[in-house]
mmCIF entry with sequence, helices, sheets and N, C-alpha, C, O atoms, coordinates in Angstrom:
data_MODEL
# 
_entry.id   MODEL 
# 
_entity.id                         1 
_entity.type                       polymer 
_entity.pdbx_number_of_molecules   1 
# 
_entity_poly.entity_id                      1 
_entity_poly.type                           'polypeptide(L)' 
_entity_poly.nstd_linkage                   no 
_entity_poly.nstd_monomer                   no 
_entity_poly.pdbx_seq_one_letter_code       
;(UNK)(UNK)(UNK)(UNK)(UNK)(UNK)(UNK)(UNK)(UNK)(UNK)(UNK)(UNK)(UNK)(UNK)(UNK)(UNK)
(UNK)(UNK)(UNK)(UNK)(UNK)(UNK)(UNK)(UNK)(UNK)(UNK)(UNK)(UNK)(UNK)(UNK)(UNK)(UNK)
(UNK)
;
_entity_poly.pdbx_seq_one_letter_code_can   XXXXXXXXXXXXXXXXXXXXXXXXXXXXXXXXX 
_entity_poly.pdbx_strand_id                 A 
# 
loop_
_entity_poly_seq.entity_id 
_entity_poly_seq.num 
_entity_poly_seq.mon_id 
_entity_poly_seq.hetero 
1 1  UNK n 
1 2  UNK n 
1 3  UNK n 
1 4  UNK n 
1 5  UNK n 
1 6  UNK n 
1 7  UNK n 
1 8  UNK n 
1 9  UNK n 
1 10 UNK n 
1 11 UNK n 
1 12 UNK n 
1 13 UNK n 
1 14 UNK n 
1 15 UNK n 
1 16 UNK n 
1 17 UNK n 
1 18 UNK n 
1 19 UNK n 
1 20 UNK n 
1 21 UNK n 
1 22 UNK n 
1 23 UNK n 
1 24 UNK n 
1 25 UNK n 
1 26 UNK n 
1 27 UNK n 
1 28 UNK n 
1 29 UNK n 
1 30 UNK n 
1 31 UNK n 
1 32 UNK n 
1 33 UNK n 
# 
_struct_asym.id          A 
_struct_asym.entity_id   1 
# 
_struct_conf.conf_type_id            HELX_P 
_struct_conf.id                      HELX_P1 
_struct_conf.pdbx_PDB_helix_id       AA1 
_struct_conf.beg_label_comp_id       UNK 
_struct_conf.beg_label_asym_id       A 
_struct_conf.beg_label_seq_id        3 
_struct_conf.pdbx_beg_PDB_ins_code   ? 
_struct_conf.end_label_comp_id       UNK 
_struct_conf.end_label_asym_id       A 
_struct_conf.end_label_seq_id        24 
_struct_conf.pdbx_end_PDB_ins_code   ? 
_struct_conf.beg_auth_comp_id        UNK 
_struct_conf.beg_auth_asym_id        A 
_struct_conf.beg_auth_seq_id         3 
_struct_conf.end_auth_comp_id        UNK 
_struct_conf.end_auth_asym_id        A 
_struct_conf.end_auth_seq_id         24 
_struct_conf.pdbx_PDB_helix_class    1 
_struct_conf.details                 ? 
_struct_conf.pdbx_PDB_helix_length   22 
# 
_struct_conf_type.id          HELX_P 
_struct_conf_type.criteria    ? 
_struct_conf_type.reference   ? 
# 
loop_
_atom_site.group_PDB 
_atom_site.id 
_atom_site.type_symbol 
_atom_site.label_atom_id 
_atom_site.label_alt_id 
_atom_site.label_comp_id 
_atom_site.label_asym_id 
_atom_site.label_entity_id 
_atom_site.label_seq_id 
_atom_site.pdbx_PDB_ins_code 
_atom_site.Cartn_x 
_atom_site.Cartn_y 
_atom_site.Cartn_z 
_atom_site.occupancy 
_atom_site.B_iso_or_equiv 
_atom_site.pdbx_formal_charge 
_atom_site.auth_seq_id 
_atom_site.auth_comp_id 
_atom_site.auth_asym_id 
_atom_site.auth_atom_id 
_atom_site.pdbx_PDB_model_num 
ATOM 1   N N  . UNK A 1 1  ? -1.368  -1.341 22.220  1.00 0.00 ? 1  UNK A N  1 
ATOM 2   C CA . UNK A 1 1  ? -0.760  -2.089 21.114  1.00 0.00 ? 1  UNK A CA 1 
ATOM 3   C C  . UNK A 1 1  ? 0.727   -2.315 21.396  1.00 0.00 ? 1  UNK A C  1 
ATOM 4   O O  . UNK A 1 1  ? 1.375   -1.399 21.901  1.00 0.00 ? 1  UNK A O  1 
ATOM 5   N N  . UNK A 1 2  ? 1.307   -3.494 21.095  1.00 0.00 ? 2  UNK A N  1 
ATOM 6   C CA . UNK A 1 2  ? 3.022   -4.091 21.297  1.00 0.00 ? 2  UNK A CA 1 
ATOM 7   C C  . UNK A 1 2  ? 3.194   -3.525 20.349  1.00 0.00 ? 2  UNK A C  1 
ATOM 8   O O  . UNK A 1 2  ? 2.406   -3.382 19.414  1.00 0.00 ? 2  UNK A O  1 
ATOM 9   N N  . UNK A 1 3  ? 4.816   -2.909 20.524  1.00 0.00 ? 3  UNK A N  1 
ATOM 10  C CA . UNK A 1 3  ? 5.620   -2.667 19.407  1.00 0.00 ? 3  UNK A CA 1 
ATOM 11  C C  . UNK A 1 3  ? 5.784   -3.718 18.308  1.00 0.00 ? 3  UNK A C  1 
ATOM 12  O O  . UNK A 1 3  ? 6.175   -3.365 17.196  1.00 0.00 ? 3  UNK A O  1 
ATOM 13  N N  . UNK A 1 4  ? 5.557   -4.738 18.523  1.00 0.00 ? 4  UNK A N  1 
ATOM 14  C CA . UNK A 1 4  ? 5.601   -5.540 17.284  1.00 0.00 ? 4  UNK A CA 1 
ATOM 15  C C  . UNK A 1 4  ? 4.254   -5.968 16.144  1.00 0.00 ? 4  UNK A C  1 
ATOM 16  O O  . UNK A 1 4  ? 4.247   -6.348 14.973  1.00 0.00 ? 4  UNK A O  1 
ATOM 17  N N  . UNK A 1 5  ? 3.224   -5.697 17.114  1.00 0.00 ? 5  UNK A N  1 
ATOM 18  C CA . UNK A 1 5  ? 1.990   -5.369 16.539  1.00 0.00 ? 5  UNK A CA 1 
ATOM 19  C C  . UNK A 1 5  ? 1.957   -3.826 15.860  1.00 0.00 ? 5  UNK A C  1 
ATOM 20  O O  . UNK A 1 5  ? 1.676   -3.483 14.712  1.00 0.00 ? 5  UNK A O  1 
ATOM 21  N N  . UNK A 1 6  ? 2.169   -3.410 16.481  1.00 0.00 ? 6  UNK A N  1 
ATOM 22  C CA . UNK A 1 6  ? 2.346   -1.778 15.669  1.00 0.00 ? 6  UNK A CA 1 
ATOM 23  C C  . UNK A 1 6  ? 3.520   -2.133 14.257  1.00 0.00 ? 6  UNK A C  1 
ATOM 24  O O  . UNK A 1 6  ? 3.370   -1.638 13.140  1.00 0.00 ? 6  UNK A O  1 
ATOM 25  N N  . UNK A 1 7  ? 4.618   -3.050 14.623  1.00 0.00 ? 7  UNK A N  1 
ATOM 26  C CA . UNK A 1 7  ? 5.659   -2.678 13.131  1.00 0.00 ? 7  UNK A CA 1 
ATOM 27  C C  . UNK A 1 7  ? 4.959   -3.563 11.907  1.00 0.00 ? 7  UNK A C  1 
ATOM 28  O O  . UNK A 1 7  ? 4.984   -3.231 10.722  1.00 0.00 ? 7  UNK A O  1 
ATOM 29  N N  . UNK A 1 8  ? 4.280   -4.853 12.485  1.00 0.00 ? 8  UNK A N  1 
ATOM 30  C CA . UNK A 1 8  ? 3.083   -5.401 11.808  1.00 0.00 ? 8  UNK A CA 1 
ATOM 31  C C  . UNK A 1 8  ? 2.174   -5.041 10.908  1.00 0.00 ? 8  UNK A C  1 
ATOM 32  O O  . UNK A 1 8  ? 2.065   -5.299 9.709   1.00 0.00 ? 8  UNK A O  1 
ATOM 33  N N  . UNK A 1 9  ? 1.400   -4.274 11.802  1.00 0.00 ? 9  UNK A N  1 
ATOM 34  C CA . UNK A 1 9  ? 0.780   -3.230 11.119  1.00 0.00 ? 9  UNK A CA 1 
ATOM 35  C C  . UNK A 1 9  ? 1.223   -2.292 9.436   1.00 0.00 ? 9  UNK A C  1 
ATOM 36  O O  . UNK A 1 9  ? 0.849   -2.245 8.264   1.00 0.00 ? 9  UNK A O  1 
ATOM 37  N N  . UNK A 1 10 ? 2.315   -1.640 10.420  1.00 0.00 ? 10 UNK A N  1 
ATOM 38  C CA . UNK A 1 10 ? 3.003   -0.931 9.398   1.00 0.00 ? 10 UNK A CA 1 
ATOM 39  C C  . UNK A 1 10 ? 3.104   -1.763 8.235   1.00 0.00 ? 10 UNK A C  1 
ATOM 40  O O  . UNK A 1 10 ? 2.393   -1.794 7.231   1.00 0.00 ? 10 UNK A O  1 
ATOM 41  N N  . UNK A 1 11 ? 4.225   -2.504 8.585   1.00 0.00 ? 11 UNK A N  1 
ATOM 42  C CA . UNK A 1 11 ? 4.862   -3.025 7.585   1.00 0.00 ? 11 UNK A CA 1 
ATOM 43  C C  . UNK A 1 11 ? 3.396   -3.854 6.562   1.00 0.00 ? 11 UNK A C  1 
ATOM 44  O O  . UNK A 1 11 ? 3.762   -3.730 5.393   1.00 0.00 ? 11 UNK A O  1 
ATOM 45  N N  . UNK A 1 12 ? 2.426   -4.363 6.567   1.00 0.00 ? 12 UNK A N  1 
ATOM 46  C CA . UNK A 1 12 ? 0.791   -4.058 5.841   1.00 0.00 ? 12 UNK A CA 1 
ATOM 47  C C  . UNK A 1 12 ? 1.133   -3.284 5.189   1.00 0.00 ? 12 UNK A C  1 
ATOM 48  O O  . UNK A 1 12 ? 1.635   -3.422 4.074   1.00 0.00 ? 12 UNK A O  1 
ATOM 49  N N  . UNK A 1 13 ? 0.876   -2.108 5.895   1.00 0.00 ? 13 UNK A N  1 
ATOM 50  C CA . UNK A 1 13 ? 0.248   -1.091 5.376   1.00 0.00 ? 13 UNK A CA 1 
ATOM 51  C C  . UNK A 1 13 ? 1.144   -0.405 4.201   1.00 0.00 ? 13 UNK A C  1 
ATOM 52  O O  . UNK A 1 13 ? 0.815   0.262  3.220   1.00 0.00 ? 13 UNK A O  1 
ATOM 53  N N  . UNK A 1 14 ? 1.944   -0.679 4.510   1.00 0.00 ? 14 UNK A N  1 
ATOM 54  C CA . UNK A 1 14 ? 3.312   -0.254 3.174   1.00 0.00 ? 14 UNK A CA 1 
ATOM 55  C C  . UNK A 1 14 ? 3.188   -1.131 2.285   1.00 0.00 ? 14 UNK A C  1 
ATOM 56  O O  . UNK A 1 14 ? 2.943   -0.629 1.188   1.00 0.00 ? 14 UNK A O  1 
ATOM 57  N N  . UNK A 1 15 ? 3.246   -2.127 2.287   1.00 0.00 ? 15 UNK A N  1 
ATOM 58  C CA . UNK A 1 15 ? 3.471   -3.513 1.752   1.00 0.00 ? 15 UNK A CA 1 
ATOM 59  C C  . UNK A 1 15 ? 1.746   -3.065 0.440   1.00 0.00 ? 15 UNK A C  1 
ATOM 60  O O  . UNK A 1 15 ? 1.608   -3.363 -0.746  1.00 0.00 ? 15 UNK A O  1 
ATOM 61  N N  . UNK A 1 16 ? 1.032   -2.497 1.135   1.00 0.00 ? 16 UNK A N  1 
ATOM 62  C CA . UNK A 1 16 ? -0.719  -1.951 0.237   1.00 0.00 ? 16 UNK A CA 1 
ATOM 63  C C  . UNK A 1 16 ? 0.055   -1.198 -0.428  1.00 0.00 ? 16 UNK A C  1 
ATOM 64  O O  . UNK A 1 16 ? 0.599   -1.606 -1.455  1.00 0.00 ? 16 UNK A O  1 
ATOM 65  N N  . UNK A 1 17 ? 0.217   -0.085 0.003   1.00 0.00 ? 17 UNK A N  1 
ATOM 66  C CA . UNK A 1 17 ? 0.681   1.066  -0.499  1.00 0.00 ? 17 UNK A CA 1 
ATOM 67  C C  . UNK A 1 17 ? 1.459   1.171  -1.598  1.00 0.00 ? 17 UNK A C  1 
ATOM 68  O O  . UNK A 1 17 ? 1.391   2.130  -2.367  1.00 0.00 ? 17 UNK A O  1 
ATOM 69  N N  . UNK A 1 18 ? 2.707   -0.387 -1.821  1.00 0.00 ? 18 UNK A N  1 
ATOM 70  C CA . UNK A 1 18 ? 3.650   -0.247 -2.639  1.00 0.00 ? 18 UNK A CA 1 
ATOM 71  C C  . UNK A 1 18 ? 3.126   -1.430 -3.790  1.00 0.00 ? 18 UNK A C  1 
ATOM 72  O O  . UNK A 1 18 ? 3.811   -1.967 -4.660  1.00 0.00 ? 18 UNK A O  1 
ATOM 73  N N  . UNK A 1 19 ? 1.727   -1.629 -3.491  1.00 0.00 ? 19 UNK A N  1 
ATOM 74  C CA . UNK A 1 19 ? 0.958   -2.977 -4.359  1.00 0.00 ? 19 UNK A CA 1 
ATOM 75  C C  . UNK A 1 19 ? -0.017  -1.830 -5.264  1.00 0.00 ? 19 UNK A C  1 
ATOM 76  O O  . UNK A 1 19 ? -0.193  -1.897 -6.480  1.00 0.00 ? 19 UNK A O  1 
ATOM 77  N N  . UNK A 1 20 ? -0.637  -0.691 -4.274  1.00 0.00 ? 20 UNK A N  1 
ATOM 78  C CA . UNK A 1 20 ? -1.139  0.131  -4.982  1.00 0.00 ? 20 UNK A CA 1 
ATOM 79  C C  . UNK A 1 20 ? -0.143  0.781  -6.026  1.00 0.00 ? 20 UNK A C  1 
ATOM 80  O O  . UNK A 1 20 ? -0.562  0.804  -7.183  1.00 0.00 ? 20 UNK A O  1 
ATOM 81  N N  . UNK A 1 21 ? 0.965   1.251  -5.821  1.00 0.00 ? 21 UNK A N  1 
ATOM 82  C CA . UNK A 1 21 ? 1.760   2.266  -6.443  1.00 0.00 ? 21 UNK A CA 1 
ATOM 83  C C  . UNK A 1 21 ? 2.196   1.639  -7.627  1.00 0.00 ? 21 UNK A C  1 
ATOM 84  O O  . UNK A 1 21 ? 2.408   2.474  -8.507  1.00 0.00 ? 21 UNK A O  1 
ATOM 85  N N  . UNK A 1 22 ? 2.437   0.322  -8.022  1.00 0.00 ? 22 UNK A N  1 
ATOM 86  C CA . UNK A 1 22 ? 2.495   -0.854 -8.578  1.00 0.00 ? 22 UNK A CA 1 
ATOM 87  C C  . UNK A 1 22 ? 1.402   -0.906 -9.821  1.00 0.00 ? 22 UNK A C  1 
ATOM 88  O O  . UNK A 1 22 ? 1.635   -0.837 -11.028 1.00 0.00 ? 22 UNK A O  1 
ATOM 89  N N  . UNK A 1 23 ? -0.053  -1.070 -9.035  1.00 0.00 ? 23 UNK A N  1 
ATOM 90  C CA . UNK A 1 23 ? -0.860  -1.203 -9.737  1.00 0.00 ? 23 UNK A CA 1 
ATOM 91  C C  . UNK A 1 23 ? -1.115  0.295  -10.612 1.00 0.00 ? 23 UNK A C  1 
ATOM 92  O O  . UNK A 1 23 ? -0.799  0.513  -11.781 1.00 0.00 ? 23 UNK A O  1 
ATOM 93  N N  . UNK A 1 24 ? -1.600  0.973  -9.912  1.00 0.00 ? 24 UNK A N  1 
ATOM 94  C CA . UNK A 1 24 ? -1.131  2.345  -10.034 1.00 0.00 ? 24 UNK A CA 1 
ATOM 95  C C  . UNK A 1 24 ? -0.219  2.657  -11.371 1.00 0.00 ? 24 UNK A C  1 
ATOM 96  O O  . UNK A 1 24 ? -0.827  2.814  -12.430 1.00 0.00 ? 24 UNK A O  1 
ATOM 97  N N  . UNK A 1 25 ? 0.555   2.709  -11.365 1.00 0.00 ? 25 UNK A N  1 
ATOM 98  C CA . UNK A 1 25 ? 1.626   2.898  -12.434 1.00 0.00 ? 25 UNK A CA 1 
ATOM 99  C C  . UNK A 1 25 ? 2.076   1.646  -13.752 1.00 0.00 ? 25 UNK A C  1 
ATOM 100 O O  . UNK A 1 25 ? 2.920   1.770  -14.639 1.00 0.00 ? 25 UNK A O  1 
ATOM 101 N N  . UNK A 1 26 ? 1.267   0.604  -13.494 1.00 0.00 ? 26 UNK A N  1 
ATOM 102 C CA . UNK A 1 26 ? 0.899   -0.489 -14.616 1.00 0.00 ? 26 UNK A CA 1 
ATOM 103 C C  . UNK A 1 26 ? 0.014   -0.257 -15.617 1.00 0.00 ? 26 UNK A C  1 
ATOM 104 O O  . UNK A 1 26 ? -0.015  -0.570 -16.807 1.00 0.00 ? 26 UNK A O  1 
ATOM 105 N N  . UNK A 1 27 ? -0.964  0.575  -14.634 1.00 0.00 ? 27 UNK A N  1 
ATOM 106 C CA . UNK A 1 27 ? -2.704  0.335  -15.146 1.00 0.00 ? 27 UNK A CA 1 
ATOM 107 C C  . UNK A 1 27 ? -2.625  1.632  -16.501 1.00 0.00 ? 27 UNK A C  1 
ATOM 108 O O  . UNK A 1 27 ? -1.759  2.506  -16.485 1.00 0.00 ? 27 UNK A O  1 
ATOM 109 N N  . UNK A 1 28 ? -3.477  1.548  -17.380 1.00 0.00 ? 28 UNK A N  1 
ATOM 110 C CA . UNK A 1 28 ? -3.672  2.372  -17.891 1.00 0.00 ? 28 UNK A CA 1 
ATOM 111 C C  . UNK A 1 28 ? -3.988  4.203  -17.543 1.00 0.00 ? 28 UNK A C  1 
ATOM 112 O O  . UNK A 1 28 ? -4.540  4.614  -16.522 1.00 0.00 ? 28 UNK A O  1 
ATOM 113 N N  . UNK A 1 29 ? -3.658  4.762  -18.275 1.00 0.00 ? 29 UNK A N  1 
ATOM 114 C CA . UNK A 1 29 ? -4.064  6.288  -17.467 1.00 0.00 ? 29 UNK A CA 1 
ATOM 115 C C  . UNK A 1 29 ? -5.532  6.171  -17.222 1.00 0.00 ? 29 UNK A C  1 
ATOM 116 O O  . UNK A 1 29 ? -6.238  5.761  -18.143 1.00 0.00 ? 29 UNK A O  1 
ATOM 117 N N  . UNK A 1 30 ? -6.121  6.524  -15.951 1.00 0.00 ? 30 UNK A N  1 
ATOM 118 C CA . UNK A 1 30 ? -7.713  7.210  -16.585 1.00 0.00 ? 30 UNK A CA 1 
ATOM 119 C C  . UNK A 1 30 ? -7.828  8.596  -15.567 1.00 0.00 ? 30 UNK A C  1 
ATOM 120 O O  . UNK A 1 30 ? -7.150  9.061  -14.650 1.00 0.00 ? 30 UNK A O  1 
ATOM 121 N N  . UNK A 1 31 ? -9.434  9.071  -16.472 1.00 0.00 ? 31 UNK A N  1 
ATOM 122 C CA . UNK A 1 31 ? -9.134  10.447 -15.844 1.00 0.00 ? 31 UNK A CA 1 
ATOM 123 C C  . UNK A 1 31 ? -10.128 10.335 -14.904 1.00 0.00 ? 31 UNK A C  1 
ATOM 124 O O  . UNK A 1 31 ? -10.500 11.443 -14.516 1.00 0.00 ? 31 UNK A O  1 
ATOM 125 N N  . UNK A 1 32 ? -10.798 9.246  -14.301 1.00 0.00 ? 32 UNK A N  1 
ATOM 126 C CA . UNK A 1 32 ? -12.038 8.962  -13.604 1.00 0.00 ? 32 UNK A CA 1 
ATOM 127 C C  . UNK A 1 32 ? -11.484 9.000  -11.947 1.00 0.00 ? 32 UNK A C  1 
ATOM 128 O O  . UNK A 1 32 ? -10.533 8.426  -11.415 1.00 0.00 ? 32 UNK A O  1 
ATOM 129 N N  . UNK A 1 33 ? -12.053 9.514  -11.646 1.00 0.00 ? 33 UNK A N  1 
ATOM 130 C CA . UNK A 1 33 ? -11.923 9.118  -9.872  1.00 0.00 ? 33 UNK A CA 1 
ATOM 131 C C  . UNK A 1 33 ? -11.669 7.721  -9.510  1.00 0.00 ? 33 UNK A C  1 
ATOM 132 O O  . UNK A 1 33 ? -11.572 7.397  -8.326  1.00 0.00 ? 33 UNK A O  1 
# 
């Protein structure tokens, strides 16, 4: 893998992470899995 494919990657994968944390902390509480 190129280093720029790898920061690619990353930068995804954060980019989820901070869409989850987002959604995450919008959404209502639940206590469900």
């Amino acid at each position: 893998m190129r280093v720029k494919e790898c920061l690619d990657a990353a930068g995804i994968a954060r980019a989820d992470m901070l869409a989850w944390s987002a959604a995450l902390n919008t959404s209502p509480p639940r206590h469900d899995k």
